[in-house]
N, C-alpha and C positions, 0 to 999 in steps of 0.2 A: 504494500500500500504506500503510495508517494504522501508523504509525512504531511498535509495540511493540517491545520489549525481552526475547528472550526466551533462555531458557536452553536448553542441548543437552537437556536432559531433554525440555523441553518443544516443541522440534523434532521429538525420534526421536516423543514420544510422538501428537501431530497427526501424523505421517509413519504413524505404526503405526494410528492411527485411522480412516484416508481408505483405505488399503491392504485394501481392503473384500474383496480375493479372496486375500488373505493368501500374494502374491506375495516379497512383497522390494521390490516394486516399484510405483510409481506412474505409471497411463498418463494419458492429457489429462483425462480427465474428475473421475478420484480426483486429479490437481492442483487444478483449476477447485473443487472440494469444499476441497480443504487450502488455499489460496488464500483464500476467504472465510472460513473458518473465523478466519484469521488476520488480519483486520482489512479485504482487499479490498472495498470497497464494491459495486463491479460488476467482476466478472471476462468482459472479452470475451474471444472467440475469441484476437483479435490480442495481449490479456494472454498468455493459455496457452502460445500456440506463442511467443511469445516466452522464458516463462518454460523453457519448454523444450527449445529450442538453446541457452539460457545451463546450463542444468541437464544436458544430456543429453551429457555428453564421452563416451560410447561409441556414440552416435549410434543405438541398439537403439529408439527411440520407445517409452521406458521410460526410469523416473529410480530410483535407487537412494537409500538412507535417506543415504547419504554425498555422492551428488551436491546431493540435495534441500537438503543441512543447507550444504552450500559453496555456494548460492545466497539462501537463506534469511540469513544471517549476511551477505553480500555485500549484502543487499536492506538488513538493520536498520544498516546504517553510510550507507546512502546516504538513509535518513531521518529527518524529523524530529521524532520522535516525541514530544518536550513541548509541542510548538504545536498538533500532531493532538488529541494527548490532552485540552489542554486548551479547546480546541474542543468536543470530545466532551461533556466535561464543560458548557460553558455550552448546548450542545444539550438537554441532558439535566435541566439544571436548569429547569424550566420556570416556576416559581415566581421563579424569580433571586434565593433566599436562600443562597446557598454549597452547600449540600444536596440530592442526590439521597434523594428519599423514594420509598415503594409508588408514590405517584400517581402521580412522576415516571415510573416504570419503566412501569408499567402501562399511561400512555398510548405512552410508545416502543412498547414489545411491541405494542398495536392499530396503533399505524402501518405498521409493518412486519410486521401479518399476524403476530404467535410462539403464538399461540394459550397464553399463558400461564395459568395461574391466578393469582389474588389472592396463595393460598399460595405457588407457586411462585414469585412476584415477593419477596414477604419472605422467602423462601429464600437468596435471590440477596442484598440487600439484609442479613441478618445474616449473611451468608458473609464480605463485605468489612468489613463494621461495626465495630472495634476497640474503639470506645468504647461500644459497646452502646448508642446514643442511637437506635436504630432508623433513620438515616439516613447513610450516606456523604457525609463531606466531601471536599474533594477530595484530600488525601492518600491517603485508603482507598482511592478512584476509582481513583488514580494507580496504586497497590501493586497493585489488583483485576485492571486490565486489562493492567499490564503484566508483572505476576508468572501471573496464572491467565486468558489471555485464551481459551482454548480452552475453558474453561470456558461460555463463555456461548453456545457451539454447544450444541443442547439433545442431540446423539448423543452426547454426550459427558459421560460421570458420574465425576467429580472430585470427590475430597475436598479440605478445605481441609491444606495440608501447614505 
């Protein structure tokens, strides 16, 4: 799991997101979905069921927004999330100026298939932007993914708060 930081808001609300049948509840598949969404790079089988027998203390093969959120919380203490991040970051930088730009993002999105627009990359890109320079330095990076990482699942429309 790529180490973010994230708030109970932003738990319940990835929890409420994935909960596709508007259960209460998430079963292996709506996890393997909330899982990526949250930074998993590949979520195998053997991730899921893991994640839940750690997750599932009623044992129903089904996780609840409270079980979910005491595993997820259990998950962000067990990693290491400024080495990930900043990893992510020199990934993402492909120029190697401190700065993610459009280009940068642009070619991420083609790599991994996001079917982006040009627009919807400077979307992304003035969303974290503070200093309006039209690029992310890594602070912004840092605040982006780890303050609004659910954001960057595209099912997911988020303002900046």
């Amino acid at each position: 799991m790529a180490g973010l930081r994230l708030t109970d808001e932003d738990i319940k609300e990835c929890f409420n997101l994935y909960d596709t049948d508007g259960s209460g509840y998430l079963d292996k598949e709506e996890v393997r979905f909330a899982l990526r969404s949250l930074g998993w790079e590949q979520v195998s089988d053997k991730d899921v069921n893991e994640f839940m027998s750690a997750a599932d203390a009623s044992n129903d093969g089904k996780i609840s927004l409270d079980e979910f959120e005491s595993v997820m919380k259990q998950k962000m203490l067990e990693s290491g999330s400024d080495a990930e991040i900043q990893h992510m970051f020199k990934v993402f930088d492909f120029d190697r100026n401190g700065r993610i730009g459009v280009k940068d993002l642009e070619r991420i999105a083609e790599k991994v298939n996001a079917g982006l627009t040009t627009q919807q990359v400077s979307e992304l890109i003035n969303w974290g932007d503070f200093d309006q320079d039209g690029q992310l330095n890594y602070e912004e990076f840092y605040h982006a993914v780890t303050k609004y990482q659910c954001a960057f699942d595209p099912r997911l429309k988020r303002t900046q708060q």
